[in-house]
N, C-alpha and C positions, 0 to 999 in steps of 0.2 A: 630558970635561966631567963626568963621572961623580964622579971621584973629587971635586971640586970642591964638588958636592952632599955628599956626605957628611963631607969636612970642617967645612963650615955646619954640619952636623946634630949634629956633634960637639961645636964650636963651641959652638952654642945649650945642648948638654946640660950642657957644662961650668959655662957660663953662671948656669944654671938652680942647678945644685950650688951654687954658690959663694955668691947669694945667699941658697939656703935654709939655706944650715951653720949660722949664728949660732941661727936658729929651730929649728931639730932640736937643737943642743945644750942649748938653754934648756928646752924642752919633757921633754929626756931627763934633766937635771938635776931637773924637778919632777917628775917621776914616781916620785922618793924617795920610799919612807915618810915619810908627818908632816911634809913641807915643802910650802909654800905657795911660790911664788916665781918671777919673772921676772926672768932673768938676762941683764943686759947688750943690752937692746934698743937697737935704734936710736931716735934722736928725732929730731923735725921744728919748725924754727918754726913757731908758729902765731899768725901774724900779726896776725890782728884785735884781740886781744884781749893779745896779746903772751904768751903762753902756752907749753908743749911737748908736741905730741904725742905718744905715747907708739904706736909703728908697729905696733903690733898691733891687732887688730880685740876689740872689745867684747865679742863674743858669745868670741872663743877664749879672752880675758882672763879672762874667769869662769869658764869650762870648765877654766881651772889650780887652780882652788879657790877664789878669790874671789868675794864677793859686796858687794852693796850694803849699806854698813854698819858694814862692818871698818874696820880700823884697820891700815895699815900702814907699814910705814916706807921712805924712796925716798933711794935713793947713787945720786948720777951720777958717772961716769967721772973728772969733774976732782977730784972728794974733797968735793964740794957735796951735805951732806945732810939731810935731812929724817926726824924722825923723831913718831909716830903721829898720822899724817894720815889724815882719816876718807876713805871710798872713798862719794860720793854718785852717785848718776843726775841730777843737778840740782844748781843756784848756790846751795847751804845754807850754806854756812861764811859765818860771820859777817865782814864788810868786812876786807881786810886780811890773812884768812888762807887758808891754803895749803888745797889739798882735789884729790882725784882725781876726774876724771870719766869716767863712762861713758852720756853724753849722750846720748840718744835720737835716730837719726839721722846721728849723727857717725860718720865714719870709723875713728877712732881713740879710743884713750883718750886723755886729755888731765890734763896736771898745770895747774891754774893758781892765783894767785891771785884770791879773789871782788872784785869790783867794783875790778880795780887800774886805775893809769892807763896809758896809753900811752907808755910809757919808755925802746921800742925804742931811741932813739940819744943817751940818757944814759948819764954812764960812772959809773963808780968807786962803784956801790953794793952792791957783795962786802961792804962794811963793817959794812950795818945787820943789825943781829942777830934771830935769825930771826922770834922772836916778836913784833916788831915791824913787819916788811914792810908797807910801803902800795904797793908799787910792781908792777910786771911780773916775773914768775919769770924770764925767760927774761934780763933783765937781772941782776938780782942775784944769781942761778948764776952768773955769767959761762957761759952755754950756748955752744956752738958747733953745728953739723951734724955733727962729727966724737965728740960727746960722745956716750956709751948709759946708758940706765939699766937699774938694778936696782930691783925693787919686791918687798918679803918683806909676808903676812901679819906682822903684831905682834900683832893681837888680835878674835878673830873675834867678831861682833858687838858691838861697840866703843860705836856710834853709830848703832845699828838704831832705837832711838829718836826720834833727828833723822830721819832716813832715812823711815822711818815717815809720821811727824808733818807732813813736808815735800813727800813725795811725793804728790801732792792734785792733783785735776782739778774742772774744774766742766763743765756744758754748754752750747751754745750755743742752747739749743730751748727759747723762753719756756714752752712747757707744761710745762715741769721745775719753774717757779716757782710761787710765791702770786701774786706780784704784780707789776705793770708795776716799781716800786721796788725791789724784791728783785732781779728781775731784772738793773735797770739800774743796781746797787749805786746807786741813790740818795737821798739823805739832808741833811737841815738839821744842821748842824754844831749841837749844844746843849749847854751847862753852862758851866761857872764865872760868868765876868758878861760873856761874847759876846750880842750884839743877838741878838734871835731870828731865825731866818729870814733871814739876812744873809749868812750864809754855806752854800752846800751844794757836795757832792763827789760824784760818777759815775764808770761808766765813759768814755769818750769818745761827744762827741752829733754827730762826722766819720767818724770811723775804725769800719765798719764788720763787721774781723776778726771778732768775734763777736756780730754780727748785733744788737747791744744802740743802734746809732746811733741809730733810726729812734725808739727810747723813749725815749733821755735827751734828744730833740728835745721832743718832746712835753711831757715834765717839766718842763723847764726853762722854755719857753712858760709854761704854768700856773705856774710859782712867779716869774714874772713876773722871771728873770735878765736884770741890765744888762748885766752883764761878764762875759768867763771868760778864766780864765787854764787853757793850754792846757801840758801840761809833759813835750807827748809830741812833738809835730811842729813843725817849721817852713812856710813859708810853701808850697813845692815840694810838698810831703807832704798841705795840705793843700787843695790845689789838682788834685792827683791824684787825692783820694778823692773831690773834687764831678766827676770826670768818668765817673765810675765809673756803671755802668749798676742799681747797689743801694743809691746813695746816695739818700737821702729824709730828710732835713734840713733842710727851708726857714726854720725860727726861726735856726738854728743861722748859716745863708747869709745873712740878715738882720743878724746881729747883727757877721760875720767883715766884710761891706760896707762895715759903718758904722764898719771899725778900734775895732769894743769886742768884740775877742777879741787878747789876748796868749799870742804864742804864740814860744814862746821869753822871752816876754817882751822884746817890742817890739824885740828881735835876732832872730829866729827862736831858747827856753826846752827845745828836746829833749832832754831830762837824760838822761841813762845813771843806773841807779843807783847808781854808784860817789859816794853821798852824804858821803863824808870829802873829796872832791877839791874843789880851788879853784874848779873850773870848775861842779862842783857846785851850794855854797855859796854862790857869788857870783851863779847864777843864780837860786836861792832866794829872794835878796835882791833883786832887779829885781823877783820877783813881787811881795815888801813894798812894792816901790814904784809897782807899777801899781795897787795895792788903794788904796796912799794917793792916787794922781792920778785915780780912776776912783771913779765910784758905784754903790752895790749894786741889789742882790743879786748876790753875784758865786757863779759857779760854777769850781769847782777839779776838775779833770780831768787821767789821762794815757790810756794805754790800757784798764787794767781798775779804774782808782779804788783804788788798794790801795798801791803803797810810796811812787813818786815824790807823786801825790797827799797819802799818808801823812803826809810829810816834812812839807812846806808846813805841812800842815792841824795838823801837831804844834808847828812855828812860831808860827800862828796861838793856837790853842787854849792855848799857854803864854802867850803876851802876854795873855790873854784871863781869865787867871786860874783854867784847869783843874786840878783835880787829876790827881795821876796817874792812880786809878781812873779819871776821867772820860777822858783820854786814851784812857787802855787799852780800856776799852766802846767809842769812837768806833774807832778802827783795830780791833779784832775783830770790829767789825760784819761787816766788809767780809767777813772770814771765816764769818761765820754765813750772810749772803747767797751768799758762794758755793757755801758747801762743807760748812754746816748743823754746822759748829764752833763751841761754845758751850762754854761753861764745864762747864753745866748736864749737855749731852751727851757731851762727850769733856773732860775736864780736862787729861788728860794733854796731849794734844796742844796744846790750849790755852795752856798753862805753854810747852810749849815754842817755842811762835811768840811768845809775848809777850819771852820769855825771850832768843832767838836772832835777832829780826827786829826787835819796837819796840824792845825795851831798847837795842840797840846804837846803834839810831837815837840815841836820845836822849845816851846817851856820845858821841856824833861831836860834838853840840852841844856839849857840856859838855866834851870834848876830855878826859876822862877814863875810861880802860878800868874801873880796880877803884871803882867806886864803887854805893851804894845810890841804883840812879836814885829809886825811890821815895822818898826822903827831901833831894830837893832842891830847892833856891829856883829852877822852871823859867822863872816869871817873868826874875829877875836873868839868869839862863844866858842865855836866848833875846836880851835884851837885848844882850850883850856879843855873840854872837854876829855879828848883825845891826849892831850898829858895825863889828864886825872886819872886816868882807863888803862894805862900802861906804856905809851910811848913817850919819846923825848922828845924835849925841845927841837934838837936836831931834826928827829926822823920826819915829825911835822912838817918843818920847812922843805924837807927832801920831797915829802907828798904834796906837796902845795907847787912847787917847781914841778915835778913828773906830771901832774896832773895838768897840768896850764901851756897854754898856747903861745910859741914867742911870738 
C-alpha cells in the first residue's frame, strides 16, 4: 500500500507543477529589465456584472510594476484588444468605457466596462467598435474560459490624476461634520425658476449603511416632505431595513404606509448607475411622473445623495431652467459635504469630477459624447429626453409648470 501513497504524493506534486508553469513563466518573463507585463493569464467570467477576471491576485499584480494610474494596454488570446486603458482601484471610467480594476476586496483583477449592461446572452457584438462599447466586455471580446490575457504597462502614471481625484472616502461618525445637514447631504434644490423648497435630496432616511437614516428622518419631518422618491431600493429592501434593530425612522414609516414614497417608482426605482441604459432612463421618467401625480415637497434620495439622486435632480433642475453653473454647485455640493471638495479648496480635483462624473451625465441626456455641455439648451435636451422615455408632450409641459415658480 505504500507504493500507492507515494504515487498520490507524486501525483499531487505533478499536479501542483502544471498549474503553477503558466505563473512562473509570466513572472520570469517580467523580471526583464524595463518591462512591466503580464503574460498570458488565465480569465474567469465574472458574472454579475458581466466582466473578466483577470486570475491573479491584486496585491501580486502591482508587485509586477504596476500601479494605480497607469495606463496599459490588454490582448486577449482570441486577437481581442484593448489599448491605454487607465488601471483604477474604483468605477472612474466614464459610462461606456473600458478600465482595469484592482477593487478593494476583490479576488482578482478585473477588466470591465463602467456601468455596462447585462449582455451575457446577446450575440454578435464583436462588431461595435471599441470606442464606442455600451455593453458587457466579456460579450464583445467574444471571451471564453479557454481565452488568457496579456496586460503591458503603456504608460506609467497616465491617469494618476483621475485616480487621485476619485479615490475619496468620507465617514460615518456625525462628529466629523458641522451639521445634522452636511452630514446627511441634505439640501433644498435652489436656482433657475424651481419653487423654493419644493424640492430637496439626501442621503437615504431607510437605509441605514452609514448611520446617516436616523438625520434625514428628522430632516425631512421639519421641511415638512409629502413624497419621496426613493431610487435605491425596492419594496423587499425596504422592508428589511425596518426590521433592522438600528433602524429609527418613524416619519420616514409614516410617509412609506401611506404609499407616498416611490420606490422604484411605483415598480419597485433601484437604479444601477449604468445612467445610459433603458432600464435606466425609463425609470428616470416614472420618477417625472410620480412628482407630476403626487404633491410636494418631495424628497429625492438613493444611498448616499450623490449620482443616481444626481441624475434626477439634473432632470429636474434642467426642466426648471438651471444654468449649467447652477447644476454644477448643486451636484458638488454633495462633494463638499462629504469630502470638503470645493472649488475654493482643491480645484483640481474639482474639474475633474465635474469633468468625468456630471459632464458625462449630462452627454447620456443629450446622447452626445463631443460636445460643450456648458453651452446647451438643457431645458430642450431634458425635454426630448423625457418624451423618448415614455411621456408626452403634454405631461412634460405639465412638469415644467408644477415644477416652476410664478
Amino acid at each position: 500500500m505504500e507504493y500507492i501513497y507515494w504515487i498520490l504524493i507524486i501525483v499531487l506534486v505533478v499536479s501542483i507543477i502544471i498549474v503553477a508553469l503558466p505563473f512562473v513563466v509570466m513572472y520570469a518573463k517580467n523580471n526583464k529589465k524595463g518591462i512591466v507585463k503580464l503574460s498570458n493569464c488565465p480569465i474567469e467570467h465574472e458574472l454579475e456584472f458581466g466582466g473578466a477576471y483577470v486570475k491573479i491576485s491584486i496585491e501580486d499584480f502591482n508587485k509586477l510594476g504596476f500601479e494605480f494610474g497607469d495606463s496599459v494596454n490588454i490582448s486577449f488570446s482570441n486577437g481581442y484588444d484593448y489599448f491605454d486603458i487607465p488601471y483604477y482601484n474604483g468605477y472612474y471610467s466614464q459610462t461606456g468605457s473600458t478600465q482595469l480594476l484592482g477593487y478593494p476586496g476583490s479576488k482578482y483583477v478585473k477588466i470591465a466596462i463602467s456601468n455596462g449592461e447585462d449582455l451575457w446572452d446577446i450575440a454578435d457584438l464583436g462588431t461595435k467598435s471599441i470606442g464606442d462599447e455600451q455593453n458587457l466586455l466579456w460579450d464583445i471580446a467574444k471571451l471564453s474560459e479557454d481565452t488568457t490575457v496579456t496586460i503591458t504597462l503603456a504608460q506609467k502614471g497616465k491617469y494618476k490624476d483621475i485616480q487621485d481625484a476619485r479615490d475619496i472616502h468620507y465617514f460615518d461618525d456625525r462628529d466629523m461634520y458641522t451639521t445634522n445637514e452636511v452630514f446627511a447631504n441634505f439640501r433644498s434644490m435652489k436656482g433657475g425658476k424651481l419653487k423654493n423648497d419644493y424640492f430637496y435630496r439626501s442621503a437615504s432616511p431607510c437605509d441605514n449603511v452609514h448611520n446617516r437614516a436616523s438625520f434625514v428622518d428628522e430632516l425631512i419631518k421639519d421641511a415638512g416632505i409629502k413624497f419621496v422618491i426613493n431610487l435605491a431600493d425596492d419594496d423587499a429592501k425596504i422592508q428589511s431595513y425596518m426590521q433592522k434593530a438600528d433602524y429609527n425612522s418613524p416619519y420616514f414609516s409614516t410617509l412609506y404606509n401611506a404609499n407616498d414614497v416611490a420606490n422604484d417608482c411605483v415598480e419597485p426605482l433601484a437604479l444601477t448607475m449604468n445612467y445610459s441604459s433603458k432600464y435606466f432612463t425609463t425609470q428616470s421618467t416614472k420618477a417625472m411622473l410620480a412628482i407630476l401625480e403626487h404633491d410636494g415637497p418631495f424628497l429625492i434620495h438613493c444611498t448616499e445623495g450623490k449620482d443616481r439622486t444626481g441624475f434626477v435632480c439634473l432632470l429636474i433642475e434642467a426642466l426648471a431652467e438651471f444654468s449649467y453653473e447652477e447644476i454644477v454647485e448643486d451636484y458638488m455640493t454633495t462633494y463638499a459635504n462629504y469630502y470638503s471638495i470645493t472649488k475654493q479648496l482643491d480645484s483640481s480635483k474639482y474639474d475633474i469630477i465635474v469633468n468625468n462624473v456630471l459632464n458625462p451625465m449630462i452627454k447620456s441626456i443629450i446622447r452626445k459624447k463631443h460636445i460643450d455641455v456648458s453651452k446647451v439648451n438643457l431645458v430642450d435636451a431634458v425635454k426630448k429626453f423625457l418624451t423618448k422615455n415614455g411621456m408626452t408632450e403634454q405631461e412634460v409641459e405639465q412638469l415644467q409648470a408644477k415644477i416652476e415658480d410664478k
